[in-house]
Legacy VTK file of the C-alpha trace (Angstrom):
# vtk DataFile Version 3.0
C-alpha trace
ASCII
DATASET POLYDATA
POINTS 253 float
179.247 245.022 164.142
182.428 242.975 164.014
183.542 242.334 160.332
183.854 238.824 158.988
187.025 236.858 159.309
188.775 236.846 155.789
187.744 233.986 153.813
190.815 231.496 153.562
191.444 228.673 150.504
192.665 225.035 151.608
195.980 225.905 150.100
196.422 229.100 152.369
194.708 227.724 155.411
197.928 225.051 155.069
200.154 227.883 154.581
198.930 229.615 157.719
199.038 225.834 159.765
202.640 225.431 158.509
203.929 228.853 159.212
202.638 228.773 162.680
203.843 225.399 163.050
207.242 226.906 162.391
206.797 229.880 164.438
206.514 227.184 167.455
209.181 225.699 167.204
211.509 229.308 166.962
209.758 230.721 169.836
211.398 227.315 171.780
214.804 228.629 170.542
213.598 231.836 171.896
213.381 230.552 174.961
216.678 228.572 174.490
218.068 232.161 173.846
217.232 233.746 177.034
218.589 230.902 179.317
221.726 231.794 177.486
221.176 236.015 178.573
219.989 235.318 181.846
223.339 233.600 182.914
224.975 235.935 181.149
223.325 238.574 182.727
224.334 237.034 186.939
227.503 235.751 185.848
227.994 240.153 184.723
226.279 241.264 187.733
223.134 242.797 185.931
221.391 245.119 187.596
218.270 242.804 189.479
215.494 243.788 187.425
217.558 243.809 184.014
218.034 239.890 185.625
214.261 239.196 186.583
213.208 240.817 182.827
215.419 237.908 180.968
214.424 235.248 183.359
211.109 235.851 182.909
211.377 235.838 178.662
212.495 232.470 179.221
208.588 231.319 180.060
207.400 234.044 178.163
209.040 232.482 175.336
207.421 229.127 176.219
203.744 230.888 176.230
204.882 232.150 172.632
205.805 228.668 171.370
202.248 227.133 173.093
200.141 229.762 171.132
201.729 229.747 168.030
201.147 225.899 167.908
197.416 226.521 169.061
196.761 228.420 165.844
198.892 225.859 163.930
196.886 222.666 165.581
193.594 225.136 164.525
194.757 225.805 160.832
195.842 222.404 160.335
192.036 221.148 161.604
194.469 217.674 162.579
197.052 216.718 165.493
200.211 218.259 165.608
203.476 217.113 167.292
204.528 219.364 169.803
208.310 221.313 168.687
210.797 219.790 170.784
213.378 221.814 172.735
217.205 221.942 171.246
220.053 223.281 171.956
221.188 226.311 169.881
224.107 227.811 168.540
225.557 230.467 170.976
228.187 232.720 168.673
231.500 231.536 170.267
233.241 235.122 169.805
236.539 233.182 170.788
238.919 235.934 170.338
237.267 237.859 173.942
237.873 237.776 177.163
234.539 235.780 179.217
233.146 239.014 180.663
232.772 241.146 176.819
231.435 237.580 175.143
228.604 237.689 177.964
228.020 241.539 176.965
227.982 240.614 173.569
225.647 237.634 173.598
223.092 240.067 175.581
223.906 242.974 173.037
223.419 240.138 170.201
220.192 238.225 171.000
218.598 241.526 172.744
219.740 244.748 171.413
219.593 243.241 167.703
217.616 240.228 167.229
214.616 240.927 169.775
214.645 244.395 168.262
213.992 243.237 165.182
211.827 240.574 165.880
209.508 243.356 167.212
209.900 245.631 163.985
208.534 241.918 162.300
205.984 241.485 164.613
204.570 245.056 163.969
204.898 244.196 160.143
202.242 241.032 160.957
200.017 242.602 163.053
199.614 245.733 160.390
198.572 243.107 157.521
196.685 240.763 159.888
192.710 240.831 160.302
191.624 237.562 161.334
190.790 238.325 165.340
192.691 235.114 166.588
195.640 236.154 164.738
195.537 239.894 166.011
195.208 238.826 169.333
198.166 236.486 169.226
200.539 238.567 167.486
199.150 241.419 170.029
200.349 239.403 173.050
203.430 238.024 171.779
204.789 241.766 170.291
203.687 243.160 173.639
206.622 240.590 175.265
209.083 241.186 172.660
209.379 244.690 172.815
210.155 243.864 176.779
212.798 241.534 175.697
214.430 244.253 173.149
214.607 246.301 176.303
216.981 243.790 178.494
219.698 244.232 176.171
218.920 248.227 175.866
218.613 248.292 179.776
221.979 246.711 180.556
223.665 248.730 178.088
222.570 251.894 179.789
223.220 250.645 183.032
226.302 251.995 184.752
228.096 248.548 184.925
228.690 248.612 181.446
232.467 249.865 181.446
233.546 252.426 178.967
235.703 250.337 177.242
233.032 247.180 176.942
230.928 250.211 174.898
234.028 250.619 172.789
233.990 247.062 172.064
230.620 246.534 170.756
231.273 249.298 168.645
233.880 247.918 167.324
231.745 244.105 166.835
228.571 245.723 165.559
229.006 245.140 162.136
229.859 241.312 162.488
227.317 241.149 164.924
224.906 242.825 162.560
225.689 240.465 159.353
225.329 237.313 161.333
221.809 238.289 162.906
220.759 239.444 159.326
222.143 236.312 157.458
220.071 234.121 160.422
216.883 236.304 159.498
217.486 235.558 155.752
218.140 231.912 156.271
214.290 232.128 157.677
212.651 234.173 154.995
214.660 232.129 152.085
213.083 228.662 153.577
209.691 230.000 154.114
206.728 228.478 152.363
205.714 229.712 149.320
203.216 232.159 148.981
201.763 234.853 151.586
198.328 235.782 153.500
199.076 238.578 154.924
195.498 238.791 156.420
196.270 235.894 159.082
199.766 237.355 159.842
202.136 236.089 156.817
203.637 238.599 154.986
205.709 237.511 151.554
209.488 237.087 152.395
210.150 240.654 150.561
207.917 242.339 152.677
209.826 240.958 156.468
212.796 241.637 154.363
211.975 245.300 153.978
210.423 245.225 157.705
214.065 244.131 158.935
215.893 246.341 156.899
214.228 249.342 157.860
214.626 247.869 161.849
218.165 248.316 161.654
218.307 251.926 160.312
215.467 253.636 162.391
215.252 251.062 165.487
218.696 249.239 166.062
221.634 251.506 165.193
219.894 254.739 166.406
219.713 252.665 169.787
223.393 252.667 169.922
224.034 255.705 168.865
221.766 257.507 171.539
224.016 255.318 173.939
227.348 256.965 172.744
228.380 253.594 170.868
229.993 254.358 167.646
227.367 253.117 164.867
229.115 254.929 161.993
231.148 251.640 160.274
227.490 249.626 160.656
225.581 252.837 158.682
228.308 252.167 156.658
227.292 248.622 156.127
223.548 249.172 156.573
224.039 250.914 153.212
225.999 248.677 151.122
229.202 250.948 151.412
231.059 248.684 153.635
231.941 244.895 154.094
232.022 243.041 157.198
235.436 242.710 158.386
234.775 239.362 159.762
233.638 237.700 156.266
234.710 240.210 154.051
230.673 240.478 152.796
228.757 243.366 151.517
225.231 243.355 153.064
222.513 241.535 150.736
218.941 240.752 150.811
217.588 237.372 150.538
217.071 235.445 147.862
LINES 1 254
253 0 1 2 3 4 5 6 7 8 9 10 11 12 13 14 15 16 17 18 19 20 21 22 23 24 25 26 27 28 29 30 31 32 33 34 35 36 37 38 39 40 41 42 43 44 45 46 47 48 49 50 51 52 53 54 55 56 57 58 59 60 61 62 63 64 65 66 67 68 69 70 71 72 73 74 75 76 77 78 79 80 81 82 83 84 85 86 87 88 89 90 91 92 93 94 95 96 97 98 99 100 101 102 103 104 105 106 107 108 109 110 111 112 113 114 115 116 117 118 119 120 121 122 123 124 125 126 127 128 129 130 131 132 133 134 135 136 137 138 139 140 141 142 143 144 145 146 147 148 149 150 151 152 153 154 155 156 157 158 159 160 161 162 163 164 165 166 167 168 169 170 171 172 173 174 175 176 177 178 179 180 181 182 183 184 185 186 187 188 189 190 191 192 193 194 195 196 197 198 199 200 201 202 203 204 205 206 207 208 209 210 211 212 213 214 215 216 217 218 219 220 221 222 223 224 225 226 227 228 229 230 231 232 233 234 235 236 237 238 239 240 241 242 243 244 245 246 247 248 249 250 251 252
C-alpha cells in the first residue's frame, strides 16, 4: 500500500512553492555554468566524451530548471513567471595564463561545486517523502553526480600536464572559500523555516551536508589524483586562512 503524502500547512506549502521557485531559477545558472565548461573544455582539447558529458549538462540543466518550476507552479496552486536566463559571474583568476584559468573554471564549477551540489541533493532526497518530490530530486541527483564527474574525468585524463596539477593545488583553497562563501550566500537568504519531508532541509542541516562534502567527497578526490590537498585540510578545519582573503573558514549565519 503506498503511504500517504505528508500533510502540508498553507504556510509550508508556500515555503515549498518559493523554494522551488528558487531552485528554477539556479538550475538556469546551472546551465549558464556549463556553456562556460564546455568551451573551456574544446578550447583545452578535452578528451571527446569529457566534451559531449558538459555539453549535454547544459540541457540537462534546462530539464532541471523546467521541473523545479513544475513543482513550484504545483505548490503555489497559481501562475508563475518563468526564471529568465542571465549571465553569471565566471571567477576572472586574472593572474593565469588562458589555458590553467580554463582548467580551473572546469576544476571550479565541476570538481567542487557539482560535487557538492550532489552531497546536497542526497541530503534532500534522505528527508524527502512526498513521491513528486522523490522523484524529482531522484532525476536531477542522478545528472549531477554525471556533471561532478566532467571535472573528475578531465583531471584524470592524460592532457592534464603535471604542472597544471601543481597549480590547482596550489588554488584549492581560494577556490574552495569562494564556492563555500557562494553556498552560504544561498543558505543565509533562504526562506525561513524547513519541511524537510518535500525536500527542504533547515539552512544548518545543507550547511552540515556541504561541510561534510568537502572532507569525505571533494578533497579526497584530489588527493586520490596526486594533487596536494594538505593546505585545504588545513582550511577545511579552521587551522588555516585563505591566502587570497586572508579568511578563516566559517559557517553561515
Amino acid at each position: 500500500m503506498t503511504p500517504p503524502e505528508p500533510e502540508l500547512s498553507d504556510a509550508e506549502r508556500l515555503l515549498v512553492a518559493a523554494t522551488c521557485e528558487r531552485r528554477a531559477e539556479l538550475e538556469l545558472r546551472g546551465a549558464a555554468a556549463f556553456t562556460v565548461v564546455t568551451q573551456a573544455l574544446v578550447d583545452l582539447r578535452a578528451d571527446a566524451r569529457i566534451v559531449d558529458l558538459s555539453a549535454r549538462a547544459i540541457a540537462e540543466e534546462i530539464r532541471h530548471s523546467n521541473i523545479y518550476f513544475e513543482l513550484a507552479s504545483t505548490f503555489a496552486r497559481r501562475a508563475l513567471r518563468r526564471p529568465a536566463f542571465a549571465p553569471i559571474d565566471v571567477p576572472a583568476h586574472d593572474d593565469v595564463d588562458p589555458t590553467l584559468r580554463r582548467v580551473l573554471h572546469v576544476v571550479g564549477m565541476c570538481s567542487i561545486n557539482e560535487t557538492m551540489a550532489c552531497a546536497f541533493l542526497e541530503l534532500c532526497l534522505a528527508g524527502a517523502k512526498a513521491t513528486p518530490v522523490r522523484a524529482a530530486l531522484r532525476e536531477v541527483l542522478s545528472d549531477e553526480i554525471r556533471h561532478a564527474r566532467v571535472g573528475w574525468a578531465y583531471l584524470a585524463s592524460p592532457g592534464v600536464a603535471q604542472d597544471a596539477r601543481h597549480e590547482v593545488g596550489r588554488r584549492l583553497v581560494p577556490m574552495l572559500c569562494a564556492q563555500l562563501e557562494g553556498w552560504w550566500r544561498q543558505v543565509e537568504t533562504l526562506p525561513a523555516g524547513a519541511v524537510p519531508a518535500y525536500g527542504c532541509p533547515a539552512g544548518a542541516a545543507i550547511a552540515e551536508a556541504t561541510l561534510r562534502s568537502l572532507d569525505e567527497l571533494v578533497l579526497p578526490g584530489f588527493e586520490a589524483l596526486g594533487i596536494d590537498a594538505a593546505e585545504a585540510r588545513r582550511y577545511s578545519a579552521g587551522h588555516a586562512p585563505c591566502p587570497a582573503c586572508g579568511k578563516r573558514l566559517r559557517r553561515p549565519a
